[in-house]
N, C-alpha and C positions, 0 to 999 in steps of 0.2 A: 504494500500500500504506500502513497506514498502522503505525506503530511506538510502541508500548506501554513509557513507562518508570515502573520499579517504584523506586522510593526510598523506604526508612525506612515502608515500609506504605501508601504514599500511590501510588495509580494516576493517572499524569497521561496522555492520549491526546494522540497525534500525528498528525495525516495525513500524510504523506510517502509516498515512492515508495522503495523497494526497501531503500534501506539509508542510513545517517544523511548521506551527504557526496549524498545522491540518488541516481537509480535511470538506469542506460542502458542501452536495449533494446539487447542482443547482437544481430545480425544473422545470424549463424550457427547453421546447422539442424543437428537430429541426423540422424542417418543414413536412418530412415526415415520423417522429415519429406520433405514435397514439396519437397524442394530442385532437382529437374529443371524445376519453373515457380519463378521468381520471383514472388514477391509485394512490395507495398507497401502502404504503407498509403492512395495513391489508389484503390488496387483493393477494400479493404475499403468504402471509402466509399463511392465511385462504382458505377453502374452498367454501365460502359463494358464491361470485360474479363469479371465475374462481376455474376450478380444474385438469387444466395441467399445464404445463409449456415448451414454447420452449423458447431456448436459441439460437440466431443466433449468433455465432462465427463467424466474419469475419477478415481476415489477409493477410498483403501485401503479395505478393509471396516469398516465401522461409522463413518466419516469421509464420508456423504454430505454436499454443503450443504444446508440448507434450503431447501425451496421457495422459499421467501417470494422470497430472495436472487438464484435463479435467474430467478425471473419478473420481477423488480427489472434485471436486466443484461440480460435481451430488450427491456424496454422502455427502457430506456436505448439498447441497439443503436439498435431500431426505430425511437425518433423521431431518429436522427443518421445513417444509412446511408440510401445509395438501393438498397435490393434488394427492388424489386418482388417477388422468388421469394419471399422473408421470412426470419425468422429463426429456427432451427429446433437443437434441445438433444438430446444423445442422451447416455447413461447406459451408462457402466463402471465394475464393480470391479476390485478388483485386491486379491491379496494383501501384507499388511506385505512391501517389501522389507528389512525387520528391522534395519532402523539407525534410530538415535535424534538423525543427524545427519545431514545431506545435500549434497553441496557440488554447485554450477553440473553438474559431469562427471556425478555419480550422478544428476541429477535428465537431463540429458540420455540417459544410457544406459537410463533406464526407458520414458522419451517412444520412443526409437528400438524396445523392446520393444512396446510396449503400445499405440502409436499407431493409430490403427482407423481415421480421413477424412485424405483426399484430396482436393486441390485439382483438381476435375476437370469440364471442360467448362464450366456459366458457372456452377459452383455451388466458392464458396472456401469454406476452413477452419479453425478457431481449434481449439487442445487446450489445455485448462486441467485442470491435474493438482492434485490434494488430498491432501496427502501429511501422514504421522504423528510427523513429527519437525521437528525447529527447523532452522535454517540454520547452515553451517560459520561464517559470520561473526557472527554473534551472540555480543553483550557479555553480562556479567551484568546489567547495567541497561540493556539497546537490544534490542528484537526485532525480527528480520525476519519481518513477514506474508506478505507477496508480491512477487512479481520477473517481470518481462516481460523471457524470457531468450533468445527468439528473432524471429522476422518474424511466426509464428504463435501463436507458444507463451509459455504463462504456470504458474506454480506458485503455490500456495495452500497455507502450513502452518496446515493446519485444526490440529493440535491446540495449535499455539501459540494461534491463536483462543479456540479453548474453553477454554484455560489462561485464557486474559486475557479473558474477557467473559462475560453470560448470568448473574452473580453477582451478588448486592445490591452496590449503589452502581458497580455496570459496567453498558456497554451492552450491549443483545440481541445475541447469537450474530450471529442474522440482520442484523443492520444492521452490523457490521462485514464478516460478507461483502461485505455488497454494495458497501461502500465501496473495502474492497481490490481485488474484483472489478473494478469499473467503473475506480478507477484505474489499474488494468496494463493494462485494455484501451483507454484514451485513451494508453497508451504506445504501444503496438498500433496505434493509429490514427492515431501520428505527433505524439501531441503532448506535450513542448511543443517544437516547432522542431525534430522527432525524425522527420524526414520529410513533417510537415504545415509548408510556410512558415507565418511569421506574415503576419496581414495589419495588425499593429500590434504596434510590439515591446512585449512582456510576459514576457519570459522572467527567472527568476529565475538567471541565469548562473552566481554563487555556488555554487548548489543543483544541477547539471544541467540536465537537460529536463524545467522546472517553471512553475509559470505565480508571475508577483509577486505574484496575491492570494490574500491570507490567507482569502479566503471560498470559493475556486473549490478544486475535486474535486483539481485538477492540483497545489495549491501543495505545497511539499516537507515542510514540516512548520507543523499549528497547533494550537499548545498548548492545552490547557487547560480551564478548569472550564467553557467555556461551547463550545466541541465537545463535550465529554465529557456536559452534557446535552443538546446536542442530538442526540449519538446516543441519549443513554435514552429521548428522544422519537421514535426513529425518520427523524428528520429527518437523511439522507444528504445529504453536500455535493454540490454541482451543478458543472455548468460555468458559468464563467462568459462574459458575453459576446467576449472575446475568444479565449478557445477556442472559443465554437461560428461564429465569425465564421469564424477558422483551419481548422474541416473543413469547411465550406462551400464555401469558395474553392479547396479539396481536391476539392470531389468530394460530399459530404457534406451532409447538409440540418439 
């Protein structure tokens, strides 16, 4: 995820993962998550157990992602997963659940409502929910984008997004999804040391389960004027070689 601080009029961008001190995937499902299969994140990568992937996209009304972003996080899947079946996006709304704040509990009792895939036969599942309000831990100057808050499961405050991007001198709407995006779901996939061993230690330990370089998708936070244009240019961070070394040795290609 990455985290947008506001000071004295000045927009500075951060990459990071869920929240300033780092982001830890919760391993704990909601209620009508697939919690009767385990999953991990070998399973995501590899072909072994499953060999598709759906993705259930669900978003308050008028809180779609944009295209662009979605086809951005398939192809990011596609070149790093081995699922022959492929990777495959399906589309829910939902109505506001009419709060302006959401803590870990509310955003799990929605997922246990609203949940539509099942991890079933060789085909696993990911639900990434797009929700209209900020996060309960959110400072005045620190925002939470995004949180990988279960095994399968991710949330996305699209409207803090559009608060903070898509505006002269910010970056496109669309290239901060994909960046939050693809970040919580390399949580999702185990990294960094979050279920994917390293095959070279690079973990930023300080930070959580983050990678030490300041260029790679995973690092916990990087500053500044020259992230901040290269998302105006659409240029989203990547993995860097030892995270795609890490899901390979996983399972993952």
């Amino acid at each position: 995820m990455k985290n947008l601080i506001l000071s004295a009029g000045v927009f500075t961008l951060l990459l990071s993962s869920c929240f300033f001190f780092g982001c830890k995937k919760d391993n704990s499902t909601a209620p009508n998550s697939p919690g009767l299969i385990s999953v991990n994140a070998k399973d995501y990568l590899s072909a072994n157990n499953y060999d598709k992937l759906i993705i259930q996209i669900q978003y308050v009304n008028g809180l779609q992602p944009s295209a662009g972003a979605v086809e951005d996080l398939k192809t990011f899947l596609s070149q790093r997963l081995n699922k022959p079946g492929g990777v495959e996006v399906t589309y829910s709304n939902i109505n506001s659940p009419g709060k302006s704040v959401y803590t870990i509990n509310d955003i799990r009792a929605i997922e246990s409502i609203n949940r539509g895939v099942k991890h079933e036969g060789r085909t696993i599942t990911a639900y990434i929910l797009f929700l209209d309000g900020e996060y309960s831990q959110n400072t005045s100057n620190l925002k939470t984008l995004g949180i990988a808050y279960g095994s399968s499961s991710m949330v996305i405050f699209e409207k803090t997004i559009r608060d903070l991007s898509g505006g002269l001198g910010q970056p496109s709407v669309s290239s901060v999804e994909t960046t939050v995006c693809e970040h919580e779901f390399g949580h999702v996939l185990g990294l960094v040391n979050n279920g994917t061993g390293m095959t070279t230690g690079h973990q930023d330990e300080p930070h959580g389960k983050h990678c030490n370089n300041t260029n790679c998708l995973m690092y916990y936070t990087a500053e500044t004027s020259d992230m901040l244009s290269n998302l105006l240019g659409n240029n989203v961070p990547v993995l860097d070689a030892n995270c795609i070394n890490d899901l390979k040795a996983n399972g993952g290609k």
